[in-house]
C-alpha positions in Angstrom: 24.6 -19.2 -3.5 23.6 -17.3 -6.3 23.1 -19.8 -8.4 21.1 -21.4 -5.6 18.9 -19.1 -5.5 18.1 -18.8 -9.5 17.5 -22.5 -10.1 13.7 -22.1 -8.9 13.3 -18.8 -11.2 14.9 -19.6 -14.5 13.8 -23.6 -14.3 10.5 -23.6 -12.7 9.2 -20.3 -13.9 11.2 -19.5 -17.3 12.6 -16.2 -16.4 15.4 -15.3 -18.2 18.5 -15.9 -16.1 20.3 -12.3 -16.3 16.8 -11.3 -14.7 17.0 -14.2 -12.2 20.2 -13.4 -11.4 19.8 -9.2 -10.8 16.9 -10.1 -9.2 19.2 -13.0 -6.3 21.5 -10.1 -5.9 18.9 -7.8 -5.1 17.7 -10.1 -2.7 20.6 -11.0 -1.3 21.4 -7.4 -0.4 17.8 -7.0 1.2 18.9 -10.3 3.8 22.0 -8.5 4.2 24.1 -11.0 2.2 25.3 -8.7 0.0 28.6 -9.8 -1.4 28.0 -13.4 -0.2 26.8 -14.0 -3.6 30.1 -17.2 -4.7 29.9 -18.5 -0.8 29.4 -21.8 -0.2 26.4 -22.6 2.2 28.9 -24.5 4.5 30.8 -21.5 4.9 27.9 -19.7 6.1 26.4 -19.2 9.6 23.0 -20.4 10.4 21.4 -17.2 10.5 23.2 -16.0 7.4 21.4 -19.8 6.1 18.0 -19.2 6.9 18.7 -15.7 5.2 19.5 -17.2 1.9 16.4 -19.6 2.5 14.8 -17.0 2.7 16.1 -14.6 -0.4 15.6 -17.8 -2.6 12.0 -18.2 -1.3 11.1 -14.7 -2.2 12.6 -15.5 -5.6 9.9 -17.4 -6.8 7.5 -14.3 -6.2 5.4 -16.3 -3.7 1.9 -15.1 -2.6 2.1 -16.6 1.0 5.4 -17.6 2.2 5.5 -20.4 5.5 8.6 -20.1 7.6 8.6 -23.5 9.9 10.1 -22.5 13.0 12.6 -20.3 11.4 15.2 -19.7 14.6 14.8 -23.1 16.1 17.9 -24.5 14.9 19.9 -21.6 15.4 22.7 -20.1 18.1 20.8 -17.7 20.3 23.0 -14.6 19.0 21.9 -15.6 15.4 17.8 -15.5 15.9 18.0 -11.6 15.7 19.0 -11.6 12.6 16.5 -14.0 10.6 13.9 -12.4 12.8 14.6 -8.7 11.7 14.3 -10.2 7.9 11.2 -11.6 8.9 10.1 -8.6 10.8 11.0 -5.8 7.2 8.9 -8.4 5.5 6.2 -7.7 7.4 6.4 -4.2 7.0 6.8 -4.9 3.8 2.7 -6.0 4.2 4.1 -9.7 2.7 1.9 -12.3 3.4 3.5 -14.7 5.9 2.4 -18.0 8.1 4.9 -18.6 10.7 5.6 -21.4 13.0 7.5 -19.8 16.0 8.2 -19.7 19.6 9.2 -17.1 19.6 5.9 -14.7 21.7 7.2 -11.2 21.8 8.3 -11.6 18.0 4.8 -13.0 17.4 3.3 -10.3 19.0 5.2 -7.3 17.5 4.7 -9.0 13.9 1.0 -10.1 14.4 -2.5 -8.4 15.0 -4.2 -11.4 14.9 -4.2 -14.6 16.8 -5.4 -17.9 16.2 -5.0 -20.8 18.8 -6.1 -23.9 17.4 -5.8 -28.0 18.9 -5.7 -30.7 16.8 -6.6 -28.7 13.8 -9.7 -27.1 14.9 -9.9 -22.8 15.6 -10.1 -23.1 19.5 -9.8 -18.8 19.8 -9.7 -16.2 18.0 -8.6 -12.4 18.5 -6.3 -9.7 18.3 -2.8 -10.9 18.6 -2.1 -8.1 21.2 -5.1 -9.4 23.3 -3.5 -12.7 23.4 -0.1 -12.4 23.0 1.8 -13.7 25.4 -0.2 -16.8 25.6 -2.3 -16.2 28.5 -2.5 -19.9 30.6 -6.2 -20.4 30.4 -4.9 -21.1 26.5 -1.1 -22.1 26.9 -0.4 -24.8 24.7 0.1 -28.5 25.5 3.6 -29.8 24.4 3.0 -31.2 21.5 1.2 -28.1 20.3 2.8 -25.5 17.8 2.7 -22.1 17.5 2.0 -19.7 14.5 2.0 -15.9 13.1 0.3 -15.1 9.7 0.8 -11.5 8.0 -1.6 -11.1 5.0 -0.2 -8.5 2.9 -3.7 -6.8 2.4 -4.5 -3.4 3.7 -4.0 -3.6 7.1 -1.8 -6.9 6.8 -3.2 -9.1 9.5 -1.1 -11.4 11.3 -1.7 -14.7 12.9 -0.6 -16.2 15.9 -1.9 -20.0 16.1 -1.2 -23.2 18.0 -1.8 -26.6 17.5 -1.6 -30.1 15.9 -2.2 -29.0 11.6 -2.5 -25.9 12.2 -0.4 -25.2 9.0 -3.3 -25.9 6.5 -6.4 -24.8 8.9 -4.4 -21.7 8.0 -3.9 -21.9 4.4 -7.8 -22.8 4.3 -8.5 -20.2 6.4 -6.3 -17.7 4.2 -7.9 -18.9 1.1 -11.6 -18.1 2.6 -10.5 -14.5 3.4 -9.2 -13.8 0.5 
């Protein structure tokens, strides 16, 4: 895994790869995969995968980081755990868009909603005004669901649905910044 999660910092970026590499186990320890470092992803559990998805993400020092329904492949008793990363990241004031299902999560993450259909900004508010969903806005089907945390100040978070919502967001993120 570790050298996994260095590829992206000393190829893409140059760093030097005793830095790349403190830098994984760092990381690794703040997914709580510390020690995991020589595993093979195979031996891993999904939760513990989407953990080292997400400590090689962080790698690359990335502005905004999109998780894509990050606990929608996962065993019930695993979504905890890729969901308390996600949720120290946000304390952490990172700036995050995230496609989930998962409301309450959205709503303790986010205080700002978004619901959008086919790529246009439908409403707008305070995520705890409309998280949960209320069903004058539910969703159709085929609709998706998102929470953004901007690491400013006050690190707003997003809660959106709809068809391309992903970038209406990253536009809309680029505008407010």
């Amino acid at each position: 895994m570790l050298e996994n999660i260095i590829e992206g910092p000393v190829i893409v970026k140059g760093e030097p790869k005793e830095e790349a590499t403190a830098r994984a186990r760092e990381l690794l320890a703040k997914v709580g995969l510390a020690g995991k470092e020589t595993s093979y992803p195979r031996r891993l559990s999904g939760g513990q995968q989407q953990r080292v998805a997400i400590a090689r993400a962080l790698a690359m020092r990335p502005e905004v980081i999109l998780f894509d329904e990050p606990t929608s492949a996962l065993d019930p008793e695993l979504v905890g755990e890729v969901l308390n990363t996600i949720r120290q990241l946000a304390q952490e004031k990172r700036t995050m868009v995230i496609v989930t299902h998962e409301m309450s999560f959205a709503r303790d993450v986010a205080d700002r909603a978004i619901f959008m259909d086919q790529g246009r900004i439908v409403e707008q508010g305070a995520a705890k005004r409309y998280l949960p969903i209320p069903s004058s806005l539910a969703p159709a089907s085929s609709s998706r669901s998102f929470c953004c945390n901007n690491k400013k100040k006050s690190a707003p978070t997003i809660h959106l649905s709809g068809r391309d919502a992903i970038s209406s967001v990253i536009k809309l993120l680029n505008k407010s910044a």
